[in-house]
N, C-alpha and C positions, 0 to 999 in steps of 0.2 A: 419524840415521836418522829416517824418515818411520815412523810409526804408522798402520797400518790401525784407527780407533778405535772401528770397530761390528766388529771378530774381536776384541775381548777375550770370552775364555770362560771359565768356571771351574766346576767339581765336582771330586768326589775324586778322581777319576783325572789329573785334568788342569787347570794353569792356564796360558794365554797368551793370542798376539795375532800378529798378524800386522804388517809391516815392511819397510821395503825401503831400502837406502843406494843410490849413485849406479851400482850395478851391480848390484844383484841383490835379487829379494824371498826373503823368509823367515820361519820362524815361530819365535816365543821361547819357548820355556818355562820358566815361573817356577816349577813347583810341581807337587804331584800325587802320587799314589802311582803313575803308570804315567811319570812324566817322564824316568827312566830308562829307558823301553821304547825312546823315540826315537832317531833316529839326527841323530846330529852333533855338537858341539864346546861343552865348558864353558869360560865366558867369567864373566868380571864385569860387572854393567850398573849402577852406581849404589852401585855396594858390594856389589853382590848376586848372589849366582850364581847365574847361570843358562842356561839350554841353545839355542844357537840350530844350527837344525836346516832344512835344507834341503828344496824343496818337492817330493820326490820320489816315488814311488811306492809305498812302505814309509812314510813315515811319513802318506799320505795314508789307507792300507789304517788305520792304527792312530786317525786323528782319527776316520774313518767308524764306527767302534764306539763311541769315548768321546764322542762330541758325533752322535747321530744322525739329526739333521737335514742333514746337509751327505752323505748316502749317499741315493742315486736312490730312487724309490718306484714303486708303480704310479699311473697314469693312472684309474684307476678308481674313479666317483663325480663326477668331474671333468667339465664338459660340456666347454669350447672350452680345448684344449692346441695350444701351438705349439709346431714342432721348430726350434728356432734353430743350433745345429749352433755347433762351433769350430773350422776349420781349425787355428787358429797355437796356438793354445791360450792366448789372452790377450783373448777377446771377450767370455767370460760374463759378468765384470762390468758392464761395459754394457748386456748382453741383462737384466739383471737390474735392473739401471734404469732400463731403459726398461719390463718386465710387473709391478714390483712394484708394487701395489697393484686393480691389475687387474682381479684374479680368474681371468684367464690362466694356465693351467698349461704352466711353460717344461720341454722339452726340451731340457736345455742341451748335455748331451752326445749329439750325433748325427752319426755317422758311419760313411762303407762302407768295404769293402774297397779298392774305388777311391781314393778318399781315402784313406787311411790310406797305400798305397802310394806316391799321388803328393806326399805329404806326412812321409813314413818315421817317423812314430809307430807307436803302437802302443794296441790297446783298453785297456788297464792306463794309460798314459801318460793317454789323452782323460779319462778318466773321473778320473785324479789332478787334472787341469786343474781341472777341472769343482768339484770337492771344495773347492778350496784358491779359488776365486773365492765360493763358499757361503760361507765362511767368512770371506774378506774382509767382504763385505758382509752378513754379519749373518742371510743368508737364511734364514727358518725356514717356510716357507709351501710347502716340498716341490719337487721336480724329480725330472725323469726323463732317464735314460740310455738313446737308440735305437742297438740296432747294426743300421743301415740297409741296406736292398736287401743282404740275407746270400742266400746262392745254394747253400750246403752245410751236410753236417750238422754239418763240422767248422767253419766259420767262426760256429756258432752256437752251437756248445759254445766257442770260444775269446771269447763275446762274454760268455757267460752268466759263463763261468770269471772274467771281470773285473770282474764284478758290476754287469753292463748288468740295467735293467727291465722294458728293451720290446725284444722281436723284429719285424723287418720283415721279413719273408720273400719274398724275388723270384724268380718261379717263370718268369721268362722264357725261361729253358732248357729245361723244360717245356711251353711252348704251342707248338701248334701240330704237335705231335707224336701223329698219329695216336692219341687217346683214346678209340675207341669200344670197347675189346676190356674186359670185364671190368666191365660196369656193370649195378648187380645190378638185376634185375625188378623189385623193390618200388619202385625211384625210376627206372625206367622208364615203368613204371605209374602214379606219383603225378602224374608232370608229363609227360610226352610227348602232345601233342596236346589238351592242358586249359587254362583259361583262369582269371585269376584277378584278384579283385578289390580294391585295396588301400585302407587306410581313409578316403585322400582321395581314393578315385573312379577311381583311375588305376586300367586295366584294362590285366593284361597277357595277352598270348597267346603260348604257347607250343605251335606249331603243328609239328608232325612234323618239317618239316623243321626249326626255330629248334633243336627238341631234338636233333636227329642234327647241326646245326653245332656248335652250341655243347660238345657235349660231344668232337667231333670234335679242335675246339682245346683247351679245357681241359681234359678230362678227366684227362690223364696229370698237369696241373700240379695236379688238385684230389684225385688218392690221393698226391704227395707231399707237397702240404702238411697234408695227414690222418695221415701217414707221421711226418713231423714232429714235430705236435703232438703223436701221441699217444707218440712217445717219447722225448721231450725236455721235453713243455712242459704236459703234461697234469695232473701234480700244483704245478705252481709257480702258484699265486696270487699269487705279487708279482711276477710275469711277462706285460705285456701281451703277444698278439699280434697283428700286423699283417698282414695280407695282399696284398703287391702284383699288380697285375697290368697297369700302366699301361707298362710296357715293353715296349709292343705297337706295329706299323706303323699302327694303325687305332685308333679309338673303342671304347670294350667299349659292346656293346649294351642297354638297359636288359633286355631278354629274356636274357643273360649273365648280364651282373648278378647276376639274379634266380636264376638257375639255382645259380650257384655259391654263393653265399648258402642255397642249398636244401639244398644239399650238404653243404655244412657244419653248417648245423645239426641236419640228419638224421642225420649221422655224430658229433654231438657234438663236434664241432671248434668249441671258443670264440674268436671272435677279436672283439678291441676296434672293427681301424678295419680297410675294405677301399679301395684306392687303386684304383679302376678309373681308363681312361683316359678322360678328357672331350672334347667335339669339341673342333677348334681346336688352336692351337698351344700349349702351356706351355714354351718356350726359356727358357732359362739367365741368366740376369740381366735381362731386359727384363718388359713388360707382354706379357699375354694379347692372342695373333693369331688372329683370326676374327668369329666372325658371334655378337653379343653376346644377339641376338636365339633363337636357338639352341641358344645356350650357358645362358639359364637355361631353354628349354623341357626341355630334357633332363636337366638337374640338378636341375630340381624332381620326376621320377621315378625319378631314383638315389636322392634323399632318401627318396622315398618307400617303395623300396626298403629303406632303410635302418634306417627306422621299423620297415617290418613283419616284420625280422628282428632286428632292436635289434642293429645295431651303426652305428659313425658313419661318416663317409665320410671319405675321407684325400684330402687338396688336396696331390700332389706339385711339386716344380717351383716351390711358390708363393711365392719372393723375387720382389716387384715386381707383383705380378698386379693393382693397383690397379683397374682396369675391372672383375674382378670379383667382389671381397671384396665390393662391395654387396648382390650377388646371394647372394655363398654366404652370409655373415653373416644374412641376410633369412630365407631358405628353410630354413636349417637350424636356425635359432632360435638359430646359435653354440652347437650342439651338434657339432663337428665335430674337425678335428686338420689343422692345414693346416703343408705343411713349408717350413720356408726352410733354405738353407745359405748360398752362396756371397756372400751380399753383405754380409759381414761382412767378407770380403775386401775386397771392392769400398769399403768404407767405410775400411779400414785402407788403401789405395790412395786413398783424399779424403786424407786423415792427412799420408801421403810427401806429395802435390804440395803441399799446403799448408807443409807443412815442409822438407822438402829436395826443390824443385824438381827441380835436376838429377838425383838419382838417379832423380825418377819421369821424367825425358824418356829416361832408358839402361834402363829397364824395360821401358817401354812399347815403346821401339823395337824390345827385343830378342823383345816378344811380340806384337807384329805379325811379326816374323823367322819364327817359330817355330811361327806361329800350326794350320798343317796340319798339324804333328807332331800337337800338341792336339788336335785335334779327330776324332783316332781314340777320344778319352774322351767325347767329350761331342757331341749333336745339337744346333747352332744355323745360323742363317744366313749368317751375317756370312762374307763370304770378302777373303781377305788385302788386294784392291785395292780394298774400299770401306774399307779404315782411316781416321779421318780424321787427318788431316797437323798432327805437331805442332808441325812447323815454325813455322804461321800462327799461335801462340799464346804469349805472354808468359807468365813465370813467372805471375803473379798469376789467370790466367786459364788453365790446367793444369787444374784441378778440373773445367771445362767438360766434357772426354774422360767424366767418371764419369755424364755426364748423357745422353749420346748411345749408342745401344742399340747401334751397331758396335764400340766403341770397350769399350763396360761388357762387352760379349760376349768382343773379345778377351784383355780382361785376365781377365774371368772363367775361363774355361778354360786359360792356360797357368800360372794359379799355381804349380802344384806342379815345373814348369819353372824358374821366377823362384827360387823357396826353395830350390831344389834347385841352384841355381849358387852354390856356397858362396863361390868369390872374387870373385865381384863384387856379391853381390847378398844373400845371407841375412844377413850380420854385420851389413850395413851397414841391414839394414832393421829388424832387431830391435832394434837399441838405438835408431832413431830411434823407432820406435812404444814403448819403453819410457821413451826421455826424453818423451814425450808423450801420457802414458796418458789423463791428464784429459781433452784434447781428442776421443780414440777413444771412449772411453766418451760424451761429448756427442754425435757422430756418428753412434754405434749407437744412441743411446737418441732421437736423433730420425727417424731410417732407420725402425726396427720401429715405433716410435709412430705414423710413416707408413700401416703396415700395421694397426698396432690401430684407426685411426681408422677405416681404410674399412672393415673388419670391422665396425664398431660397438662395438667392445667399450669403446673409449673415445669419450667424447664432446667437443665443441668447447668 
């Protein structure tokens, strides 16, 4: 067996290490006065007994108490947190070699109900991932657990219940729902038809009508998620929360913005980060579509925004946004929280064509097939006759499809299609990315390194 040789850990409770033979990782226990808490099988290793114990959800619940570093934390204090996110449940180590030393604070575990679905885990399962890759790699420098774009009260007590540290709350069932009935006078009066000035000069106006639209849309989304907070999340301090509201047809206005920010904080609703929607396109595994020019006039008053209510701003969407991580890195001072998911995926998809060619040409074909089922999950462009044809392309030259924004789109979205066809497709893919861990983990860690560089957070 292989030795994971930065998870050797030891106190009284607990001594091991983590391991893995030609089928399966695991973690050994040598010692401890809780080594009998674990679940799994006594064996001899050297003449010595000791317990090797599978990487489950129970014995992950029991490492998170005795070794406290490897259990989620809050975000706070922290200026620039990435959401990296795990589909398969085998990327954080990677994600974690590529932010450590950083100063980057990773979100390892982040994921929605969406996911979750199309991928048949579970928030217990993600966050076991999450635990057991910490402790691989030795991580002591803290992580956080998002359970993302949550939409009820019960998806938010099932996220809390697993011991997630940050709430995303997506109120997109909410907007647009007739909000004007029940908005009390005192924050009528404060902001309807007044104008205000913010420290770096930016003036807003919120002019009679801005205040009768805005609260027209949001309103109803902004007494649920007041609803929320205050009964669920109001005494939890190692509990970020998050506030979406980028799951709109349109831009939130910086007069939005501002409003809903007023709202909250006049109602004592704490929230970390708020994800308004920005101009432009942010699509699913490609770069940033629209007018660049635009894109930082407007996000240098979300910022500012942002300042003068002290919370950060949330970059959804943001796998691949290369054009303009300069911009947000710049203006925010990389005080911010920008999220990636899917292209972890997409990297583990470099991985197969690199190593088994032909299973990614029977993938790929089958998620060009498939691709409109898909795409009742997810808003991109790409439609099924712009695929590009993999025909014209030689095993060697397969990795090409992960560079081109049709082609990244369609495997982007029908993953949970692909893992979800157990006989042709999940067996065979999971041990290829397992006999190949080293090269995933090289992949991720120069994919995100990607992303930290035009951030700024790292340098050349």
């Amino acid at each position: 067996m292989k030795i994971y040789e930065d998870s050797r850990y030891e106190n009284s409770s607990c001594a091991c290490f983590m391991a893995r033979n030609e089928r399966e990782k695991f973690l050994v226990v040598t010692g401890g006065a809780k080594a009998g808490d674990f679940e799994g099988e006594s064996l001899l290793l050297d003449g010595k007994k000791v317990k090797k114990c599978p990487l489950n959800v129970f014995n992950s619940r029991l490492i998170r108490v005795i070794f406290p570093f490897t259990a989620p934390i809050t975000a706070r204090g922290r200026k620039f947190s990435i959401g990296l996110g795990d589909r398969l449940g085998i990327a954080s180590p990677g994600h974690i070699k590529a932010i450590r030393g950083t100063g980057a604070f990773p979100i390892l575990a982040q994921q929605s109900i969406r996911e979750l679905s199309l991928t048949g885990r579970t928030y217990d399962e993600v966050l076991s991932d999450a635990t057991w890759a910490v402790l691989q790699e030795g991580y002591e420098d803290g992580y956080g657990a998002d359970g993302d774009h949550l939409k009820s009260r019960n998806e938010i007590e099932t996220a809390l219940g697993a011991g997630f540290s940050m709430i995303t709350l997506d109120c997109s069932e909410h907007i647009g729902k007739s909000g004007h009935d029940s908005i009390p006078g005192t924050f009528l009066n404060k902001y309807r038809g007044k104008n205000f000035k913010l420290s770096n000069g930016v003036d807003i106006k919120i002019t009679e009508d801005i205040f009768d639209e805005t609260m027209g849309i949001y309103g109803n989304a902004l007494k649920f998620a007041e609803e929320i907070f205050l009964d669920l999340l109001k005494d939890r301090l190692d509990i970020d929360f998050e506030l979406s509201i980028d799951e709109t047809m349109t831009p939130t206005k910086p007069e939005a913005h501002f409003l809903i920010a007023a709202w909250l904080k006049d109602n004592n609703v704490q929230v970390l980060n708020i994800a308004p929607r920005f101009c432009g396109e942010f699509q699913k595994g490609i770069d940033y579509k629209g007018d660049l020019g635009l894109f930082e006039k407007e996000f240098i008053v979300h910022q500012a925004i942002a300042e003068h209510f002290g919370h950060r701003l949330s970059i959804h969407s943001g796998s691949d946004k290369f054009s303009v991580f300069p911009i947000i890195g710049m203006i925010t001072g990389l005080n911010c929280h920008v999220k990636t998911a899917g292209t972890n995926w997409l990297e583990a998809m470099r991985c197969i064509a690199y190593s088994q060619p032909d299973l990614f040409r029977k993938m790929y074909k089958y998620a060009v097939k498939i691709l409109d089922e898909a795409k009742a999950y997810y808003h991109i462009y790409t439609e099924k006759h712009m695929a590009p044809d993999i025909e014209t392309l030689g095993s060697k030259n397969l990795s090409a499809l992960l560079d081109i924004n049709e082609s990244r789109q369609i495997l982007h979205v029908t993953y949970g299609f692909l893992l979800n066809d157990k006989a042709s497709f999940r067996e065979k893919f999971f041990t290829t990315m397992y006999n190949n861990e080293s090269l995933y983990y090289k992949y991720l860690a120069e994919h995100i390194g990607r992303h930290l560089l035009a951030l700024t957070i790292i340098k050349t």
